[in-house]
N, CA, C and O atoms as a GROMACS GRO file, in nm:
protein
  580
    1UNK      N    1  -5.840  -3.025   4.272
    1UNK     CA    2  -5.778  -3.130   4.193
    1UNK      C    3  -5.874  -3.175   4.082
    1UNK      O    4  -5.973  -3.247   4.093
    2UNK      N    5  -5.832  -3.127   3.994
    2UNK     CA    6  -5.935  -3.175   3.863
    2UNK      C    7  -5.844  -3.255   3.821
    2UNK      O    8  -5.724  -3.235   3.841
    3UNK      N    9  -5.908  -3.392   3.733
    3UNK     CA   10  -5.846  -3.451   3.666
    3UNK      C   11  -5.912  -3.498   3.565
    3UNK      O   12  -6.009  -3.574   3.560
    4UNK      N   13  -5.811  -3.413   3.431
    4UNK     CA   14  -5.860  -3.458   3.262
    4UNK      C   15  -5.837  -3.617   3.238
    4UNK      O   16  -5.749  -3.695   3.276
    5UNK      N   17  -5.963  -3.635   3.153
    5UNK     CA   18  -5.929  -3.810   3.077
    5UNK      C   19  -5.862  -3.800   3.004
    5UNK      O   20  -5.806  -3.909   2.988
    6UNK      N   21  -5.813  -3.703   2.917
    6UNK     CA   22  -5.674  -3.747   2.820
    6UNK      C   23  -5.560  -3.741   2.900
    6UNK      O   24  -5.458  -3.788   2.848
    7UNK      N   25  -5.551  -3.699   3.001
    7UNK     CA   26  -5.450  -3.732   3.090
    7UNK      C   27  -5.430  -3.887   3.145
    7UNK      O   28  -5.321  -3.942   3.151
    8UNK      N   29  -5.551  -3.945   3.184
    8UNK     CA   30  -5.588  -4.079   3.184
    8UNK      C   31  -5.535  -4.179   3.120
    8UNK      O   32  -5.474  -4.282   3.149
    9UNK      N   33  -5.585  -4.108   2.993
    9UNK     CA   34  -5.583  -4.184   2.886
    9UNK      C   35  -5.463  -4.196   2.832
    9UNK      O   36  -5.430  -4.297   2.770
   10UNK      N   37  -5.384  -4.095   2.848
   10UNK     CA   38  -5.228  -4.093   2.813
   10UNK      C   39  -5.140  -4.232   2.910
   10UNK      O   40  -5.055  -4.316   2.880
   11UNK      N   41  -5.195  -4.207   2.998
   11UNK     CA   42  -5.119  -4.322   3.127
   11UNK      C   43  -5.173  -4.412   3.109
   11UNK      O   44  -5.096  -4.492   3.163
   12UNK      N   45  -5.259  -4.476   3.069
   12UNK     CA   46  -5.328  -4.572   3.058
   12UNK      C   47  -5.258  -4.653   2.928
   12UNK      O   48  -5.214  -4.767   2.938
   13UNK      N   49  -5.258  -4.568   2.796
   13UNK     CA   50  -5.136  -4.612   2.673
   13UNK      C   51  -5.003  -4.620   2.735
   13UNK      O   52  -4.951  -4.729   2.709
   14UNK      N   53  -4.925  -4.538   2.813
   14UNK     CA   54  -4.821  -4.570   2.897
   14UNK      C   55  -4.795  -4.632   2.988
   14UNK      O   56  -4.703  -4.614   3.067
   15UNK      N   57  -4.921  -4.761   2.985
   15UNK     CA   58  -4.891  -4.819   3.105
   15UNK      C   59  -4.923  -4.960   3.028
   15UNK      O   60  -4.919  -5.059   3.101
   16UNK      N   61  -4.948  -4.978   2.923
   16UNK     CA   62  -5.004  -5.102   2.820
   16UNK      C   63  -4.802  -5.194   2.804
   16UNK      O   64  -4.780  -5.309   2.843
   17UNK      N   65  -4.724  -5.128   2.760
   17UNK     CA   66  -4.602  -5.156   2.793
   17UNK      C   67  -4.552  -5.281   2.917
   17UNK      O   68  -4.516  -5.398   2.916
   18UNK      N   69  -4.575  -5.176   3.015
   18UNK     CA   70  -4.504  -5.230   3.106
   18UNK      C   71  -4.626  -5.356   3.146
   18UNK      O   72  -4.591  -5.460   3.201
   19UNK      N   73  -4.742  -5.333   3.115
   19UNK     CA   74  -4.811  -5.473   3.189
   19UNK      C   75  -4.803  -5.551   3.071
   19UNK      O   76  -4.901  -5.624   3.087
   20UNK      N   77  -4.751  -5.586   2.958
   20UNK     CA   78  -4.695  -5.677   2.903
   20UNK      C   79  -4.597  -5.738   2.918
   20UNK      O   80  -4.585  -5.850   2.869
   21UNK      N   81  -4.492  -5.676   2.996
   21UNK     CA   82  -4.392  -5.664   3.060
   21UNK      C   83  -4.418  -5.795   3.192
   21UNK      O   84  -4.352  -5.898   3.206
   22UNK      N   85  -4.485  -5.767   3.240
   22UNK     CA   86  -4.541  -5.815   3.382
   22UNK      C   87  -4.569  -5.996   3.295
   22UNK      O   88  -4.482  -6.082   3.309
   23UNK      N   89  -4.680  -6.022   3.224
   23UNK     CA   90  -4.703  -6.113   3.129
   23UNK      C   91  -4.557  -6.199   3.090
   23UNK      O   92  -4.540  -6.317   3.123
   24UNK      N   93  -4.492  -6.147   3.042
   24UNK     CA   94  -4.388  -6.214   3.023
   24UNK      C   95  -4.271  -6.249   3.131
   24UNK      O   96  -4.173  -6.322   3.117
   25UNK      N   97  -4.309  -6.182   3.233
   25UNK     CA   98  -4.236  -6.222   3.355
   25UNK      C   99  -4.303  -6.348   3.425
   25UNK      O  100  -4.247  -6.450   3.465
   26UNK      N  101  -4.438  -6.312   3.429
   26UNK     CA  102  -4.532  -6.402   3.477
   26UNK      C  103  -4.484  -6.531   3.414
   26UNK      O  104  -4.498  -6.628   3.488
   27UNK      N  105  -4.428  -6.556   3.293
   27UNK     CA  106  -4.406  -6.707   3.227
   27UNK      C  107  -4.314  -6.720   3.272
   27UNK      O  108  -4.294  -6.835   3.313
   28UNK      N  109  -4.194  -6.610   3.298
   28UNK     CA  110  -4.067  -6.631   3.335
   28UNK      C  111  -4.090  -6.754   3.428
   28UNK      O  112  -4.081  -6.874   3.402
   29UNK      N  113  -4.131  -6.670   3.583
   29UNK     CA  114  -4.173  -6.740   3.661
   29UNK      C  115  -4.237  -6.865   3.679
   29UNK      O  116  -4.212  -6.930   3.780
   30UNK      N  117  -4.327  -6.914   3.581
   30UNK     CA  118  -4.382  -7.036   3.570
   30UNK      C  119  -4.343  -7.139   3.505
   30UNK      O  120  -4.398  -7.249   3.502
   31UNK      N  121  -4.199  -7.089   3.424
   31UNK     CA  122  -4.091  -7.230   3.358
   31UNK      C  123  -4.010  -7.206   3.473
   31UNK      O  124  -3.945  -7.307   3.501
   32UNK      N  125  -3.985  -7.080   3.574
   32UNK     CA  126  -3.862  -7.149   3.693
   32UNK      C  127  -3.965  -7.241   3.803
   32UNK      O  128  -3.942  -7.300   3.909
   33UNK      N  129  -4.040  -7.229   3.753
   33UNK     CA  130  -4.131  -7.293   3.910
   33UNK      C  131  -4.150  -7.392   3.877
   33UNK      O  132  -4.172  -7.467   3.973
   34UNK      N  133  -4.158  -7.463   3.738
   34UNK     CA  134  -4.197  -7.594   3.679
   34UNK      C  135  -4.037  -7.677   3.703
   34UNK      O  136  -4.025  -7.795   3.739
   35UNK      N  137  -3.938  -7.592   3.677
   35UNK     CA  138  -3.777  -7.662   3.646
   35UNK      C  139  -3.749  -7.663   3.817
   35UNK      O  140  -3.647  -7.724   3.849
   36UNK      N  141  -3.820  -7.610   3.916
   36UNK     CA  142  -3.808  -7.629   4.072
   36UNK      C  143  -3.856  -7.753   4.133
   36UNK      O  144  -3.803  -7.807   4.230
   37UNK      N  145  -3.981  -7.803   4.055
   37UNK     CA  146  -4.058  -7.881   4.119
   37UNK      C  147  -3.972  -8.008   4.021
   37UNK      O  148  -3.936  -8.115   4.070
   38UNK      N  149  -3.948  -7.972   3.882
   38UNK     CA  150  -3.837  -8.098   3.857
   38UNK      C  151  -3.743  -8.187   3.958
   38UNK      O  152  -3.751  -8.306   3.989
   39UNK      N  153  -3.617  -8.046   4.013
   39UNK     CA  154  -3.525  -8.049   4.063
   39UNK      C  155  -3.559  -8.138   4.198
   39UNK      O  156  -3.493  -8.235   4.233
   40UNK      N  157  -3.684  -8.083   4.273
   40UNK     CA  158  -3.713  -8.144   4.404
   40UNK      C  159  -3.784  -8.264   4.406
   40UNK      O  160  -3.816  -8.317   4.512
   41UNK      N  161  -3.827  -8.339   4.228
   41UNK     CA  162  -3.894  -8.425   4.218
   41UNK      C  163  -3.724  -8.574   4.229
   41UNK      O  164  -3.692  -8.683   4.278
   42UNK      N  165  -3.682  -8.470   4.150
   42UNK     CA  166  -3.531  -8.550   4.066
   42UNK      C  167  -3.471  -8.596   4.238
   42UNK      O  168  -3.447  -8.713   4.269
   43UNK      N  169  -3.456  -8.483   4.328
   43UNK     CA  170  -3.378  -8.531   4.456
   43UNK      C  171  -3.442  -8.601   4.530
   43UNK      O  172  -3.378  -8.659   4.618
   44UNK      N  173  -3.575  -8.620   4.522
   44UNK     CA  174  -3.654  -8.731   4.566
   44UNK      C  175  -3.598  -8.859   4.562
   44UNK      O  176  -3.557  -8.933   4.652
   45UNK      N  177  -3.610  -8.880   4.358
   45UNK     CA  178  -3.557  -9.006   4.340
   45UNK      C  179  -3.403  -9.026   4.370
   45UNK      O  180  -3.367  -9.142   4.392
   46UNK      N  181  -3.304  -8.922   4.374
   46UNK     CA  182  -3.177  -8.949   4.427
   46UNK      C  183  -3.192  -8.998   4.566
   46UNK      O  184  -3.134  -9.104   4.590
   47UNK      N  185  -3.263  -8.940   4.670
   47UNK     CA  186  -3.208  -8.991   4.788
   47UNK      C  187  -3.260  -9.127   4.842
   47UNK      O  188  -3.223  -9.185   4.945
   48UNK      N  189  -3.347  -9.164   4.758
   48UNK     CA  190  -3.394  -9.293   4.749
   48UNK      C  191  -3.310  -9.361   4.710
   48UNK      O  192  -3.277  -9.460   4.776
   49UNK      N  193  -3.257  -9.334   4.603
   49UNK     CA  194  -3.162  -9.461   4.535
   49UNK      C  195  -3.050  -9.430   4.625
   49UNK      O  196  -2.990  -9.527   4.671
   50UNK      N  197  -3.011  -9.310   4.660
   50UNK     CA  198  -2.871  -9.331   4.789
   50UNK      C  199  -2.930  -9.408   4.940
   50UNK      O  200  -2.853  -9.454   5.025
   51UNK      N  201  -3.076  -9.413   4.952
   51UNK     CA  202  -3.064  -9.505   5.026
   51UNK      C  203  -3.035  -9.657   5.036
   51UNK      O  204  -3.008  -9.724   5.136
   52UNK      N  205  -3.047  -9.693   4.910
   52UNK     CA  206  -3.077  -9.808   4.841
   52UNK      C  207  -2.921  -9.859   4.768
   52UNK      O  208  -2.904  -9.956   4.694
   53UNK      N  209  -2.830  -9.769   4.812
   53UNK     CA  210  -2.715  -9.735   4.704
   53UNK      C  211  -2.614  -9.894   4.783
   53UNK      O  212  -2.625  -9.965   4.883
   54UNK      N  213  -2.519  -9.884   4.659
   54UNK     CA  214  -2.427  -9.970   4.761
   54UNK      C  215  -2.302  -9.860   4.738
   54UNK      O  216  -2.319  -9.763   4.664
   55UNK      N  217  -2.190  -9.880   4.800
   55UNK     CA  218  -2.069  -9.867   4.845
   55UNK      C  219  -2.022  -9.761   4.699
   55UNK      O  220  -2.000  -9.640   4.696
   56UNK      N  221  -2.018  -9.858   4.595
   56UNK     CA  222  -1.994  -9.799   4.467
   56UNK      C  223  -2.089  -9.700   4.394
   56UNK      O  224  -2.043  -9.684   4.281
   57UNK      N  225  -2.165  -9.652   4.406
   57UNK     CA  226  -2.306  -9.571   4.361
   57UNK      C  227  -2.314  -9.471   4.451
   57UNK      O  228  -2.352  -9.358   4.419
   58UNK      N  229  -2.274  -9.508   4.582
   58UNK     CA  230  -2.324  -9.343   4.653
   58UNK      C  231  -2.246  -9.218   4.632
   58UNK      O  232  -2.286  -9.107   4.669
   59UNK      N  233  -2.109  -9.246   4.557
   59UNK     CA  234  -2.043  -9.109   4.555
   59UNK      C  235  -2.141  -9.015   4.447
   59UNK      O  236  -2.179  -8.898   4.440
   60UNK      N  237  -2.152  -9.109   4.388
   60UNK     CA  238  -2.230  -9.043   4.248
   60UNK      C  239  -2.371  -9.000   4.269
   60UNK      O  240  -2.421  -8.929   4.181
   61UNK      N  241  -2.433  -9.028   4.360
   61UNK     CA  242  -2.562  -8.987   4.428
   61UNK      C  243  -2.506  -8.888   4.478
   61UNK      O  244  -2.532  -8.788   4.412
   62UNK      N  245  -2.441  -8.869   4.561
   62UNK     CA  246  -2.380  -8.753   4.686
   62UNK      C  247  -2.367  -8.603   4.549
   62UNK      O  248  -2.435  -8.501   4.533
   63UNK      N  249  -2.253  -8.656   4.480
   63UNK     CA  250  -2.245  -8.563   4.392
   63UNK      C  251  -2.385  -8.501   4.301
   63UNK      O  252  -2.390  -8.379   4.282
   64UNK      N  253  -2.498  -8.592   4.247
   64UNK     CA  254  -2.603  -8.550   4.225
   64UNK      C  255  -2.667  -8.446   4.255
   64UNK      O  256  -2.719  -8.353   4.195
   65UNK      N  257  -2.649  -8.492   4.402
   65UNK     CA  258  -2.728  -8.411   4.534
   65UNK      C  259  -2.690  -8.329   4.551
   65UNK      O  260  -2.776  -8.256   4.600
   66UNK      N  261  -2.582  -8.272   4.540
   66UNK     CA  262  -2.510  -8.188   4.527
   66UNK      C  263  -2.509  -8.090   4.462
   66UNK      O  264  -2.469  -7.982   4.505
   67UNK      N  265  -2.558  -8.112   4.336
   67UNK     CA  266  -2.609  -8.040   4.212
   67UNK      C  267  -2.694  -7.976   4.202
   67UNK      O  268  -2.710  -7.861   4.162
   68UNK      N  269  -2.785  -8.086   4.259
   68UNK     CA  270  -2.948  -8.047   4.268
   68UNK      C  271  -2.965  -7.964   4.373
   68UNK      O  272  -3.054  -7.880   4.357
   69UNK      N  273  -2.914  -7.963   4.460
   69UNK     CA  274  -2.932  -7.850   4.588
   69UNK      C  275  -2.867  -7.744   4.529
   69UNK      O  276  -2.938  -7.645   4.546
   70UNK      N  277  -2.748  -7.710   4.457
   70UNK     CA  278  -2.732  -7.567   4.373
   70UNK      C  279  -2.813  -7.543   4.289
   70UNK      O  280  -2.844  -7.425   4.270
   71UNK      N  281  -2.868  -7.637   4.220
   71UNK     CA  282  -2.954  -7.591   4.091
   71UNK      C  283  -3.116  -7.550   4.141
   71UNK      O  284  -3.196  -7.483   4.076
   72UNK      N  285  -3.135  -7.603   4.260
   72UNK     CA  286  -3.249  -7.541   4.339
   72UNK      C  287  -3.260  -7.389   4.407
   72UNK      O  288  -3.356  -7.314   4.426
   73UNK      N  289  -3.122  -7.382   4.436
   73UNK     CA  290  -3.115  -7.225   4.524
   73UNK      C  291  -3.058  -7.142   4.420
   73UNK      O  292  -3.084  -7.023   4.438
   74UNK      N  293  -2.967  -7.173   4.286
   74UNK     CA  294  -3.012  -7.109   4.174
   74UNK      C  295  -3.145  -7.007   4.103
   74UNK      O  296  -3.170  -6.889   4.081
   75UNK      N  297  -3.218  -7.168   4.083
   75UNK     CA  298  -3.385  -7.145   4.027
   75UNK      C  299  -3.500  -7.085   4.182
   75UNK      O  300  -3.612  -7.040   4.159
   76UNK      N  301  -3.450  -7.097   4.309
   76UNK     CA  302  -3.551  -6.975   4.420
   76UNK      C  303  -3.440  -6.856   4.416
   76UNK      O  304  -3.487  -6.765   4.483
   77UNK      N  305  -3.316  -6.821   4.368
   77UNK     CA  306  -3.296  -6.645   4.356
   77UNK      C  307  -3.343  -6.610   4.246
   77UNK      O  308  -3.384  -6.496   4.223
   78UNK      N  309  -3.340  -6.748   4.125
   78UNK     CA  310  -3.427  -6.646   3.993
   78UNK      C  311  -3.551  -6.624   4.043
   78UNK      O  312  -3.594  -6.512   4.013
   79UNK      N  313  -3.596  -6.666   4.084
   79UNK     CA  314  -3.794  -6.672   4.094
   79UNK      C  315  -3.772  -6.513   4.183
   79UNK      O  316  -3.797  -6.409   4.123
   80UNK      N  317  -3.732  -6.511   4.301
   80UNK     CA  318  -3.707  -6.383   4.400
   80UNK      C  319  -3.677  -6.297   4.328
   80UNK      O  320  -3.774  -6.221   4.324
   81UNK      N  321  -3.561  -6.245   4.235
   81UNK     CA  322  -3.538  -6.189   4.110
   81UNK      C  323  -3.699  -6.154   4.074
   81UNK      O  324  -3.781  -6.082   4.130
   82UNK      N  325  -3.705  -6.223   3.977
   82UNK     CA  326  -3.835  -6.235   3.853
   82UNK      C  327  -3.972  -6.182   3.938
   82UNK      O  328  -4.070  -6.145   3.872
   83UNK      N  329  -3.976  -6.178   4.106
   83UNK     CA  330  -4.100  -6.143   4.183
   83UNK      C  331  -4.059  -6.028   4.208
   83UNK      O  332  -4.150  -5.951   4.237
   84UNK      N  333  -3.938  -5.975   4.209
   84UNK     CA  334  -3.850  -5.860   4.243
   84UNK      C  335  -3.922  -5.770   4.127
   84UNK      O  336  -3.999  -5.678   4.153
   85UNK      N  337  -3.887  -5.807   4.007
   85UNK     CA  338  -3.917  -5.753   3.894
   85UNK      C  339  -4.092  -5.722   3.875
   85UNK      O  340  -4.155  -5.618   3.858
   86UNK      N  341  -4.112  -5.796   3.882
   86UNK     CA  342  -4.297  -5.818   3.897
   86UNK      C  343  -4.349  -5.683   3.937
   86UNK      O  344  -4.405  -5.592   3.877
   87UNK      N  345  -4.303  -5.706   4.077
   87UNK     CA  346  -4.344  -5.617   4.200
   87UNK      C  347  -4.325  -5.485   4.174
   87UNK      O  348  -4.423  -5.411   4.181
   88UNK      N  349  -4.188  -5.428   4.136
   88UNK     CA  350  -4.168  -5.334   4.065
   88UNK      C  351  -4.239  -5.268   3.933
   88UNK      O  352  -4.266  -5.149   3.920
   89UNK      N  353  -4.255  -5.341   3.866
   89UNK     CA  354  -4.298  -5.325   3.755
   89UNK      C  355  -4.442  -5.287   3.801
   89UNK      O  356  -4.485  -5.176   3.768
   90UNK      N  357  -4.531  -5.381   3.884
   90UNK     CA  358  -4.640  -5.287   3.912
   90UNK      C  359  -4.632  -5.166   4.034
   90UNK      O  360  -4.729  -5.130   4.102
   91UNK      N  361  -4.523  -5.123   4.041
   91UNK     CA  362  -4.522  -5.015   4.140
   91UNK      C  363  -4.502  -4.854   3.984
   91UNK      O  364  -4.545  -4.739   3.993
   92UNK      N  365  -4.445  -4.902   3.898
   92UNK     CA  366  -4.421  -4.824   3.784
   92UNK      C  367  -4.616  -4.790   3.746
   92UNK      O  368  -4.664  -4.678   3.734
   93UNK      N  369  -4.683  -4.908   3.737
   93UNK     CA  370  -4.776  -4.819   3.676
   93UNK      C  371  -4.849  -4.764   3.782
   93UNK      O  372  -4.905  -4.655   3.771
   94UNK      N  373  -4.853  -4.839   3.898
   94UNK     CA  374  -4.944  -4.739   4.001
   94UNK      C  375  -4.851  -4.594   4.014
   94UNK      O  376  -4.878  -4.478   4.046
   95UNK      N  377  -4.785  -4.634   3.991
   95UNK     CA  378  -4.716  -4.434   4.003
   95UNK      C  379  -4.738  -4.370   3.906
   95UNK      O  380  -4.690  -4.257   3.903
   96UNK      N  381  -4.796  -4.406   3.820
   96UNK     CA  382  -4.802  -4.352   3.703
   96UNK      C  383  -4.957  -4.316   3.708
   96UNK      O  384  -4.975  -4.195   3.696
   97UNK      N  385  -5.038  -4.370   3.718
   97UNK     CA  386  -5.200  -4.357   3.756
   97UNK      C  387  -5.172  -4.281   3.898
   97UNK      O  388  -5.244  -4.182   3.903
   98UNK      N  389  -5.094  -4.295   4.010
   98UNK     CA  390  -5.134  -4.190   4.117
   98UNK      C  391  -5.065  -4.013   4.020
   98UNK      O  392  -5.119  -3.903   4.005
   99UNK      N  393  -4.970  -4.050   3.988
   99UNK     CA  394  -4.946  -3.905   3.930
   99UNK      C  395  -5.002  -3.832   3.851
   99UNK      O  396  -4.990  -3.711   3.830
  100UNK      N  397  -5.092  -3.944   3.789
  100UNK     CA  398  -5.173  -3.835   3.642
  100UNK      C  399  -5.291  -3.838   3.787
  100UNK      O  400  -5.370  -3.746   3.765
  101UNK      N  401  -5.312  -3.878   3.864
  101UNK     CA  402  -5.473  -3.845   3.957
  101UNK      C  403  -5.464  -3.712   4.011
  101UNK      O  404  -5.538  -3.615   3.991
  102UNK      N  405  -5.319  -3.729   4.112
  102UNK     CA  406  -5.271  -3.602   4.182
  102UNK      C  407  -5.170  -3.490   4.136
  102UNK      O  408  -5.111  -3.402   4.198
  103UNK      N  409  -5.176  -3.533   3.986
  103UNK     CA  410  -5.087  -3.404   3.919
  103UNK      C  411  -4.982  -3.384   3.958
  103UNK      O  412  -4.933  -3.274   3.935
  104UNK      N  413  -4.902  -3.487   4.036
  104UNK     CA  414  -4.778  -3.465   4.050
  104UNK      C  415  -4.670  -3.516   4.007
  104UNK      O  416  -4.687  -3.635   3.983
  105UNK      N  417  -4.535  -3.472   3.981
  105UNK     CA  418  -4.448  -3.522   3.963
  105UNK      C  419  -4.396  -3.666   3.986
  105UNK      O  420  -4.379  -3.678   4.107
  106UNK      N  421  -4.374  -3.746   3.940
  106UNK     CA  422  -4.370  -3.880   3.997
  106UNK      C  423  -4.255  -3.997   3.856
  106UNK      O  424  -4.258  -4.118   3.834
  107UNK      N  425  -4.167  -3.879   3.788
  107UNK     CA  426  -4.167  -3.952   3.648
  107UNK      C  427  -3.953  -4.020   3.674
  107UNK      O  428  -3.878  -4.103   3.623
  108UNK      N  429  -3.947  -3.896   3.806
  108UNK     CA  430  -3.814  -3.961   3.818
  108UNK      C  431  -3.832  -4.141   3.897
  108UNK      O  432  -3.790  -4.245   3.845
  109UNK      N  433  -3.892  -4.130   4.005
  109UNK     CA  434  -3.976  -4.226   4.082
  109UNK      C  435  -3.992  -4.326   3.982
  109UNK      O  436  -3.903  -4.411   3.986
  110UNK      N  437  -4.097  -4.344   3.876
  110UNK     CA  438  -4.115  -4.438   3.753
  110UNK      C  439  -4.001  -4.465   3.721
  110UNK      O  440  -3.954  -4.578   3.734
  111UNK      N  441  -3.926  -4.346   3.666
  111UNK     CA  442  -3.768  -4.471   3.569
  111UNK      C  443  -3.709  -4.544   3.660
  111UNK      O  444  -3.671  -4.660   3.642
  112UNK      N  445  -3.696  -4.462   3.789
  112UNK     CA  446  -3.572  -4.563   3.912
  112UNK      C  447  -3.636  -4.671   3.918
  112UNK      O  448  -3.562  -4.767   3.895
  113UNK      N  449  -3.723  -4.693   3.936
  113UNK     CA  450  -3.848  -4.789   3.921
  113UNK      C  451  -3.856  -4.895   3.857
  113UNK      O  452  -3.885  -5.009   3.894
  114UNK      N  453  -3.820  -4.840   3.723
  114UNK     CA  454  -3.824  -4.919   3.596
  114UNK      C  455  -3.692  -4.975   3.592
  114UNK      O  456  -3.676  -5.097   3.590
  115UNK      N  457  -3.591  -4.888   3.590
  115UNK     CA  458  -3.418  -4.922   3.580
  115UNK      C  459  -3.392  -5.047   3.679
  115UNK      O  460  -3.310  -5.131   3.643
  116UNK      N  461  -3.453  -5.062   3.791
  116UNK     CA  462  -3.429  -5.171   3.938
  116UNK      C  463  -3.507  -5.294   3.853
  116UNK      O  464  -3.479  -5.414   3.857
  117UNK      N  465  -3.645  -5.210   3.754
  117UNK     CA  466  -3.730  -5.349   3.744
  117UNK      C  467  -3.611  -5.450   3.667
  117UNK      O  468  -3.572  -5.562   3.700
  118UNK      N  469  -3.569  -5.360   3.549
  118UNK     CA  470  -3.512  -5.466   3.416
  118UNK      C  471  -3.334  -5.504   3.502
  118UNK      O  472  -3.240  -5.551   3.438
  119UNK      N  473  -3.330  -5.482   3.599
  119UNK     CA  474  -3.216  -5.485   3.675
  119UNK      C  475  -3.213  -5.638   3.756
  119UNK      O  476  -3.115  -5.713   3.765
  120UNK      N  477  -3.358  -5.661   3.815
  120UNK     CA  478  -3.368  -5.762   3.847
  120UNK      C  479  -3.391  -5.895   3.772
  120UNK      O  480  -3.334  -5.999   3.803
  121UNK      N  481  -3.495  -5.882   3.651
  121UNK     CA  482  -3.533  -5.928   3.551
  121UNK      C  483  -3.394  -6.006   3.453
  121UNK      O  484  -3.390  -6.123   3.415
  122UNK      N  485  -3.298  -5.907   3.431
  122UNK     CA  486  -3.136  -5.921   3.422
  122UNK      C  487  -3.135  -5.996   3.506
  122UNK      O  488  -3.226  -6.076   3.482
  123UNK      N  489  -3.070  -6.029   3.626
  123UNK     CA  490  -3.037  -6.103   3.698
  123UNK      C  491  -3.099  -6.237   3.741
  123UNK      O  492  -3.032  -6.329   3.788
  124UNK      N  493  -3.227  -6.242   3.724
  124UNK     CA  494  -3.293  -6.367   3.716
  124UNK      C  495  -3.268  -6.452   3.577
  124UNK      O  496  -3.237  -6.571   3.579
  125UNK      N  497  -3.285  -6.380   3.460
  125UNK     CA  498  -3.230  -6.454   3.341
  125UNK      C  499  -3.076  -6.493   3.351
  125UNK      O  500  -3.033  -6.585   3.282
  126UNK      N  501  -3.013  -6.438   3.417
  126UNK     CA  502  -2.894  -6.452   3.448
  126UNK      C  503  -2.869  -6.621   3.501
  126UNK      O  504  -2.825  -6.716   3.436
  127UNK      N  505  -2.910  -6.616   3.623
  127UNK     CA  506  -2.932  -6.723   3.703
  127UNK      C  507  -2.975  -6.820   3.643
  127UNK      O  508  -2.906  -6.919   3.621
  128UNK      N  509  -3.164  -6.801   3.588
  128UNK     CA  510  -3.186  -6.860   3.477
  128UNK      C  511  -3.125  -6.998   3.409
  128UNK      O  512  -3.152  -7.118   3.416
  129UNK      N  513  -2.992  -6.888   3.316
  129UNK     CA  514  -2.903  -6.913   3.246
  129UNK      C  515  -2.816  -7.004   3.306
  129UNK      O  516  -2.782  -7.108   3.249
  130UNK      N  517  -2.759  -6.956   3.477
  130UNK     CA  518  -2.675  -7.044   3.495
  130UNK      C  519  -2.745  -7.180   3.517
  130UNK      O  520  -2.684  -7.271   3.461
  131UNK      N  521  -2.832  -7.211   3.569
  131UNK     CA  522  -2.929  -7.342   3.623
  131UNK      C  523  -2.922  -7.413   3.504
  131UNK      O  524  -2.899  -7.534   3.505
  132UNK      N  525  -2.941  -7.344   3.390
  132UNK     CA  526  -2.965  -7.434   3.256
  132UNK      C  527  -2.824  -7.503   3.256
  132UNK      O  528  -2.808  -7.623   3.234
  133UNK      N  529  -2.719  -7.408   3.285
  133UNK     CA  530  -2.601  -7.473   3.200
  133UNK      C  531  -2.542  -7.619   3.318
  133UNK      O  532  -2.484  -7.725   3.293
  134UNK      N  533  -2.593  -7.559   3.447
  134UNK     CA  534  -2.531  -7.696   3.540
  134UNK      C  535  -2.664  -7.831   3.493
  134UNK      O  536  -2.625  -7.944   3.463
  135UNK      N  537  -2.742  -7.813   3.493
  135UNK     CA  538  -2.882  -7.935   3.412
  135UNK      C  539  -2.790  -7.969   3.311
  135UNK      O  540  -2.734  -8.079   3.312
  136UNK      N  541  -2.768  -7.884   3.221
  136UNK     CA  542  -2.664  -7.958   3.081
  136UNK      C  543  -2.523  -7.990   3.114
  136UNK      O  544  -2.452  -8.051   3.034
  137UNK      N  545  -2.501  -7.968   3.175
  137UNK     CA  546  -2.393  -8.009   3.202
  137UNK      C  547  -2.364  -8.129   3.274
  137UNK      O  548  -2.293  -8.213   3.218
  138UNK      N  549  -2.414  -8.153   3.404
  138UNK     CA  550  -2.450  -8.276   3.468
  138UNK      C  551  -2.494  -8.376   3.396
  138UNK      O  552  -2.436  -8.483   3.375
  139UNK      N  553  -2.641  -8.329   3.341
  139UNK     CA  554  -2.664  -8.437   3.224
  139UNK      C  555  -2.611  -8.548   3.130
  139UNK      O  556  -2.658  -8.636   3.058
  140UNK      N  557  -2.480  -8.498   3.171
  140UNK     CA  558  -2.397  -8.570   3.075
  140UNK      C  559  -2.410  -8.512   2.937
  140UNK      O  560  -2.372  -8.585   2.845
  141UNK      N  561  -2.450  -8.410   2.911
  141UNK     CA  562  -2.437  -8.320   2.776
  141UNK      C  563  -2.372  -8.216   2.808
  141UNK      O  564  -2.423  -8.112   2.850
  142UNK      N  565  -2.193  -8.248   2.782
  142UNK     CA  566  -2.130  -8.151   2.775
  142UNK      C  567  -2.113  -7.991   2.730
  142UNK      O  568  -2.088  -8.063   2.633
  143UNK      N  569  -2.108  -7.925   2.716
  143UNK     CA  570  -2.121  -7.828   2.611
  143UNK      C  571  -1.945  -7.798   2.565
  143UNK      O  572  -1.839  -7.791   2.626
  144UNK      N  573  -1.996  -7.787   2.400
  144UNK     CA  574  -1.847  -7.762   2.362
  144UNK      C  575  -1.859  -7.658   2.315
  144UNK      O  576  -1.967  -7.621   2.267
  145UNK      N  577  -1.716  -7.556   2.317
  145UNK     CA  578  -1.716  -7.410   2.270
  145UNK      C  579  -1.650  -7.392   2.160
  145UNK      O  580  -1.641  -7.280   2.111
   0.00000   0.00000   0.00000
């Protein structure tokens, strides 16, 4: 098993991509994890004030709560998603560095790889997306079409 450095070096430029890739997931992840700790800060102060509520105020707490517990299990399948993606994404370049080491084939492996990564990545922006629109929406900032 010999192994050339421009072979290296080829995977190494083919692998600059996808760990930028990773980088921008990495933020993904750290505005859903910031809009999580919102959500569980926000139901804090709801169930306080529903303790505190009278007769007339608690439906509207209940319903809050309500919200906020979707908009939480929303924003943990994006994050699972977006770690989904992560994870993948570094399984793309270690296959890519074991294949240029051991000279083997490994390039169908990489795309399925890659296709699942931006598959999940999709689907977390997805989610994402929906979390934003129930926050705006609840908010009392309707959206008009």
């Amino acid at each position: 098993m010999e192994t050339h450095i421009g072979d290296i070096t080829h995977t190494i430029q083919l692998a600059i991509a996808p760990v930028f890739l990773l980088t921008a997931i990495g933020t993904l992840i750290t505005a859903l994890n910031n809009r999580l700790g919102r959500a569980v800060d926000r139901r804090r102060v709801v169930q306080e004030r529903l303790r505190h509520a009278g007769d007339d105020e608690a439906p509207e707490s209940r319903r809050e709560l309500a919200t906020l517990a979707r908009r939480s299990r929303l924003i943990y399948f994006a994050i699972l998603a977006a770690v989904t993606a992560a994870l993948l994404v570094c399984l793309v370049v270690a296959a890519a560095f074991v294949g240029a080491l051991v000279s083997i084939e490994l390039s169908k492996a990489v795309a399925v790889m890659f296709i699942l990564a931006m598959c999940a990545l999709v689907v977390s922006l997805a989610l994402f997306l929906r979390e934003i629109f129930l926050a705006v929406s609840f908010g009392g900032l309707r959206l008009r079409g």
